[in-house]
C-alpha positions in Angstrom: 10.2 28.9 7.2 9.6 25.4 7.9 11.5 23.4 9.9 12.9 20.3 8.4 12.9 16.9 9.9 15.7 14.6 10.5 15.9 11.2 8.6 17.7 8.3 9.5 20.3 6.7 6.7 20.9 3.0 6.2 24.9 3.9 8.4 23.1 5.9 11.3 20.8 8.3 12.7 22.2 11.2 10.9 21.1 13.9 8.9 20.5 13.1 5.5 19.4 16.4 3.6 17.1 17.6 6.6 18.0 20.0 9.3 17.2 19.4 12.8 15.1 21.7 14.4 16.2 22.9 18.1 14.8 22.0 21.9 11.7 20.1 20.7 10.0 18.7 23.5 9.1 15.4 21.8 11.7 13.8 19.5 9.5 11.3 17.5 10.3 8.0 15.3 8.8 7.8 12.2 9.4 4.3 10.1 8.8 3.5 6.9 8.5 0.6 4.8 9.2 2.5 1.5 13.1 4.5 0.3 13.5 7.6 1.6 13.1 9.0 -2.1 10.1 7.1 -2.3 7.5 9.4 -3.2 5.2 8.0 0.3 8.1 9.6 2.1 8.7 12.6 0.2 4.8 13.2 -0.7 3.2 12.5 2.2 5.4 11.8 5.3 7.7 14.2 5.4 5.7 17.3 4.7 3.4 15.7 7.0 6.0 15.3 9.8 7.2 19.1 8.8 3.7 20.6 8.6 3.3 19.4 12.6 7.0 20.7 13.7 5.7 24.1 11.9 2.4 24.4 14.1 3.7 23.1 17.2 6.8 26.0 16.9 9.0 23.0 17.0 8.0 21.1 20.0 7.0 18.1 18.1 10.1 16.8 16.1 10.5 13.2 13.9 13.7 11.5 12.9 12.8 9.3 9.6 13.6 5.8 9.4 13.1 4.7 6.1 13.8 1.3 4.1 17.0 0.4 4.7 17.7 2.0 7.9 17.8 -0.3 11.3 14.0 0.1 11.5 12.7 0.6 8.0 11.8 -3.4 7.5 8.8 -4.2 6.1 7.8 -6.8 8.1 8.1 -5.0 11.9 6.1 -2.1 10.7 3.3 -2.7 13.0 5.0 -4.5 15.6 7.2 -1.4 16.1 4.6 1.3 16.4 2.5 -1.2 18.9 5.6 -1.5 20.9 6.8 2.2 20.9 9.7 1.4 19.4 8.8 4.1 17.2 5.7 6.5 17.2 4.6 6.3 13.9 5.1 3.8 11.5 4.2 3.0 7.5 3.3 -0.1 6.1 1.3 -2.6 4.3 -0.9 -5.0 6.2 -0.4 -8.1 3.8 3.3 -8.3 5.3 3.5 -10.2 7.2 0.6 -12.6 6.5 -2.2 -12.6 9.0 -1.2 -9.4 10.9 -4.1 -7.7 9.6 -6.5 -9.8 8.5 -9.7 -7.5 7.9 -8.0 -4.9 6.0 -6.2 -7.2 3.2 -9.8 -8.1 2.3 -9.8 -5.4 0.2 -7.6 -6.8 -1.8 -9.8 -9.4 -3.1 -10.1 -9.3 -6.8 -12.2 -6.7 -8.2 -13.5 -5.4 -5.4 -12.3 -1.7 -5.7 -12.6 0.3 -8.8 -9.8 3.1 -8.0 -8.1 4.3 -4.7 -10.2 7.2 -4.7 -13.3 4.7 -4.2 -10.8 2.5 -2.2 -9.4 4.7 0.2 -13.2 6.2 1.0 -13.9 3.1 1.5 -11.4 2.1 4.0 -11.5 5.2 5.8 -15.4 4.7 6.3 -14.4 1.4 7.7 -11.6 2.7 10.2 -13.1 2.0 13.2 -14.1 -1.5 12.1 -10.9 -2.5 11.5 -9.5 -0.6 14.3 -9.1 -4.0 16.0 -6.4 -4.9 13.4 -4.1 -2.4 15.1 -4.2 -2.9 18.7 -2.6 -0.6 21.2 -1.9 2.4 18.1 -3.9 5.2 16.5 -5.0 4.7 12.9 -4.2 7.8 11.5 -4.9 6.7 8.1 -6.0 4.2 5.7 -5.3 4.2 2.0 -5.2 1.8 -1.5 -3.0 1.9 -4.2 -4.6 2.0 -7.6 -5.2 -1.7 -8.9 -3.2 -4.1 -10.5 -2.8 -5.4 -13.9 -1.2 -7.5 -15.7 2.2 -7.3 -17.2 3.6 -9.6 -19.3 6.7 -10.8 -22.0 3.9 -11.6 -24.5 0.9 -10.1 -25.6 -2.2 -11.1 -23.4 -5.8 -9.6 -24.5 -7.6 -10.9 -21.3 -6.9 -12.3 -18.4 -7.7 -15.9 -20.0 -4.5 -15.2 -21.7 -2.3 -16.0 -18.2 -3.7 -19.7 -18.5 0.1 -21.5 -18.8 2.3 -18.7 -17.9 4.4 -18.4 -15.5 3.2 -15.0 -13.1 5.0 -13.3 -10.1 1.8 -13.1 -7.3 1.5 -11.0 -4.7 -0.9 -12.3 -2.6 -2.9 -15.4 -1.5 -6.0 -14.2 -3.5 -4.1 -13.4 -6.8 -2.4 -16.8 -6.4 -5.9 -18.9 -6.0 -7.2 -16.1 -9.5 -4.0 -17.6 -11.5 -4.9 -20.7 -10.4 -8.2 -20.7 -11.5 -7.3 -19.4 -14.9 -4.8 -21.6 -15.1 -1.4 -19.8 -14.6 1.3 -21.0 -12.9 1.8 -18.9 -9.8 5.2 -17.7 -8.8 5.6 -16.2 -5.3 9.3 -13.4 -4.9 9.9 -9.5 -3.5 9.6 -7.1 -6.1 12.8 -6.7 -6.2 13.9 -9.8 -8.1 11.3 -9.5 -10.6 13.2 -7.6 -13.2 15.9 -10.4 -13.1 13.5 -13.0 -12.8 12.1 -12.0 -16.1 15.1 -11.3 -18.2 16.5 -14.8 -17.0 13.0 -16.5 -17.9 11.6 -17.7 -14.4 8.6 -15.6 -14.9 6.7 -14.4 -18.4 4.7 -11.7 -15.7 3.8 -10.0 -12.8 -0.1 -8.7 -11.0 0.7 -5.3 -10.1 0.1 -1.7 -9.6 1.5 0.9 -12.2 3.3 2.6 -9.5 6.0 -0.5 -8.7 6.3 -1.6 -12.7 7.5 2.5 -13.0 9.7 2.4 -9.6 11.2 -0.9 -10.7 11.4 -0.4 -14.2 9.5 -3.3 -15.3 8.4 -1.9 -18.2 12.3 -2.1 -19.7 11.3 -6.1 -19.3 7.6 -6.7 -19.6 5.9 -5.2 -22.6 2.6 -5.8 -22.7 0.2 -4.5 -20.2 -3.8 -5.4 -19.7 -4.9 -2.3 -17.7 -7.2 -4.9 -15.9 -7.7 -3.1 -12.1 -7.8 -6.5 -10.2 -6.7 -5.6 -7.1 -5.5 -2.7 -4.8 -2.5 -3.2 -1.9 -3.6 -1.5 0.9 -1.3 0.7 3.1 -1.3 1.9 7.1 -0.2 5.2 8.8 -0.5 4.4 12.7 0.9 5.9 15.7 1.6 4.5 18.9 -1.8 5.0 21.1 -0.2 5.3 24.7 2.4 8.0 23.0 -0.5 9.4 21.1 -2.6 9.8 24.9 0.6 11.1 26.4 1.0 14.4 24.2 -0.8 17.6 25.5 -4.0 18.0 23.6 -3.1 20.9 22.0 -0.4 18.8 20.3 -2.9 15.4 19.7 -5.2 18.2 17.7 -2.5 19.3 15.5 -1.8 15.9 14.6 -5.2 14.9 13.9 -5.6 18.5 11.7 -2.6 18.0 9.7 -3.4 13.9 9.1 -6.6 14.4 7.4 -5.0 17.8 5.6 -2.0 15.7 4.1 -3.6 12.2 4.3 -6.8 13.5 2.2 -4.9 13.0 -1.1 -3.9 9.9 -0.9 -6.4 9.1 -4.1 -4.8 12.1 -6.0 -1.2 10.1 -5.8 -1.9 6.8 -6.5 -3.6 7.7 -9.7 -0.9 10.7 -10.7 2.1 8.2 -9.7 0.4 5.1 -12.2 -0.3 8.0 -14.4 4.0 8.3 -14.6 4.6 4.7 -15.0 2.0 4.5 -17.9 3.6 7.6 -19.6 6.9 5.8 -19.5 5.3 2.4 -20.7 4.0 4.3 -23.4 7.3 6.0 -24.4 8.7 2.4 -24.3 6.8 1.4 -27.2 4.9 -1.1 -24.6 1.0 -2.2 -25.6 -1.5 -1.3 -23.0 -4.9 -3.1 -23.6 -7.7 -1.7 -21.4 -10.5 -3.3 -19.3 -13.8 -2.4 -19.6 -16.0 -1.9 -16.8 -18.0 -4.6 -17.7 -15.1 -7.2 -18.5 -14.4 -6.2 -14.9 -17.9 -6.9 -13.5 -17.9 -10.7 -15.8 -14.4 -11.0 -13.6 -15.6 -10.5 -10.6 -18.6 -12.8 -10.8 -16.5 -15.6 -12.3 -14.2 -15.1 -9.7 -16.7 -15.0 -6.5 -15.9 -18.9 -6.2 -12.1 -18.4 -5.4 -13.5 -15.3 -3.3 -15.6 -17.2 -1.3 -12.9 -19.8 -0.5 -10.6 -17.5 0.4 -13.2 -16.2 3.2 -14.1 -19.7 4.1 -10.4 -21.3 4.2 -7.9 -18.8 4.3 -8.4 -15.2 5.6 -7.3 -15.9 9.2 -10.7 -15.4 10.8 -13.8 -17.2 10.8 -15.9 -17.7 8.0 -18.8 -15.9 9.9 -16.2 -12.7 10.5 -14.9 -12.5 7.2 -17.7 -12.6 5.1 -19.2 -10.1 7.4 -16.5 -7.8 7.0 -15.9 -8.2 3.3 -19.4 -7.3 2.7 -19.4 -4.4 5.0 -16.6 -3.3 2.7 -18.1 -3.9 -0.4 -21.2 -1.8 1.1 -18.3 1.0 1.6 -17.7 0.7 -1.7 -20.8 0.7 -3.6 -21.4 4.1 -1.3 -18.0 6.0 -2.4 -18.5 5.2 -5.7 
């Protein structure tokens, strides 16, 4: 039988629905960005954390430090695995702003079909954007499906944004609404829902996943299944931990990260696949994208892009267009 790690509640450090396992030799940190009931906890981190306690015959142990606990905030991810605070930690490198400046490029619009293509990609990119994570271990890199549109009234194209009023999530998707004429609106997901019933926003760019988790679909009933852009996500571990553990141990760990990790694609797709189900049931409209819609998108679009990796990507023009098209190169060979 498995043993089961520990996780860390929002009060303390104590056992929330996992049993600790006995005498491990090294009792790890793992923090997360996401709930505990989040399904990149219960999906992917904890049986990934329990998979490595089972092959190491419990030498290896991790408490879970999820969002809400004293370590689970979004914005220390990184900084927290670099400093050892915690081995491992989860996160998105968008948050904060210029962290990670290489790997957000993927999240230009249009520049990922899927997050099966997306998370090849990025994973054929690893050790080119190693140097976003200094002093850890990328253990993996992923991308959520891509966003669409969601809005109070119905939209057939993107042109249809031009004078609302849309939640953005990032710099890119601001300079897109611009473009087309929207009124950008930057908040956390977590005020959407409000924000909508209460009329400070008609919409929100988003992945399925979130509009399911947050229920946005009770608010916003109109949906252009446009795949604009992916948010990309981190798994690291601290590299001078990492070094420390036996090798026996640093091979598990390895083994059991591209096991787990490996179906990343598979839940991003079967997550949105839940969120549309319950649009659907809603009564909501979902209006698809074709591929070639997409491809006139991107095209238009490749001004904003390139201002973006002139002006505002947090390198220099010279690196950022290099890496972009090094990761558009990933794509084209995934796909």
């Amino acid at each position: 039988m498995k043993k089961l790690m520990r996780t860390a509640t929002v009060l303390a450090a104590s056992l929330t629905g996992f049993t600790a396992a006995q005498a491990a030799e090294y009792e790890m940190k793992m923090s997360s960005m996401f709930p505990s009931t989040h399904f990149i906890n219960t999906m992917a981190m904890v049986p990934w954390a329990e998979e490595i306690e089972e092959r190491t015959d419990g030498r290896v142990t991790f408490t879970l430090f999820p969002a809400g606990s004293a370590l689970g905030d979004a914005t220390k991810q990184f900084d927290q695995a670099r400093a050892g605070v915690v081995e491992v930690s989860v996160g998105i490198p968008a948050i904060p702003r210029g962290r990670h400046p290489k790997s957000v490029l993927v999240e230009l619009p249009f520049t990922v079909p899927d997050s099966t293509v997306g998370t090849c990609a990025m994973m054929a990119m690893k050790d080119d954007l190693a140097s976003d994570y200094p002093d850890t271990k990328v253990l993996y890199l992923t991308v959520t499906e891509p966003s669409g549109a969601h809005t109070k009234q119905e939209i057939a194209s993107l042109d249809d944004l031009k004078g609302l009023r849309i939640r953005t999530p990032t710099p890119a998707i601001t300079a897109m609404l611009e473009e087309i004429g929207g009124t950008p609106v930057g908040m956390p997901p977590t005020e959407i829902y409000e924000s909508v019933e209460r009329g400070v926003v008609d919409g929100n760019i988003m992945p399925w996943g979130p509009v399911g988790a947050f229920k946005l679909h009770e608010v916003l009933g109109y949906h252009l299944d446009a795949a604009i852009n992916p948010v990309a996500m981190y798994i690291v571990f601290n590299q001078r931990k990492f070094d420390a553990l036996p090798e026996d141990i640093q091979q598990v760990i390895d083994e059991v990260s591209e096991e787990v990790f490996s179906n990343w694609g598979r839940w991003w797709h079967e997550t949105d696949q839940e969120a549309i189900a319950a649009a659907r049931e809603a009564g909501n409209t979902i209006i698809p994208m074709s591929d070639a819609d997409r491809e006139g998108w991107r095209e238009r679009l490749q001004p904003v892009i390139d201002n973006y990796l002139a002006n505002d990507s947090d390198m220099s023009e010279q690196d950022a267009k290099a890496t972009y098209a090094a990761i558009r190169d990933a794509v084209a060979a995934c796909e």
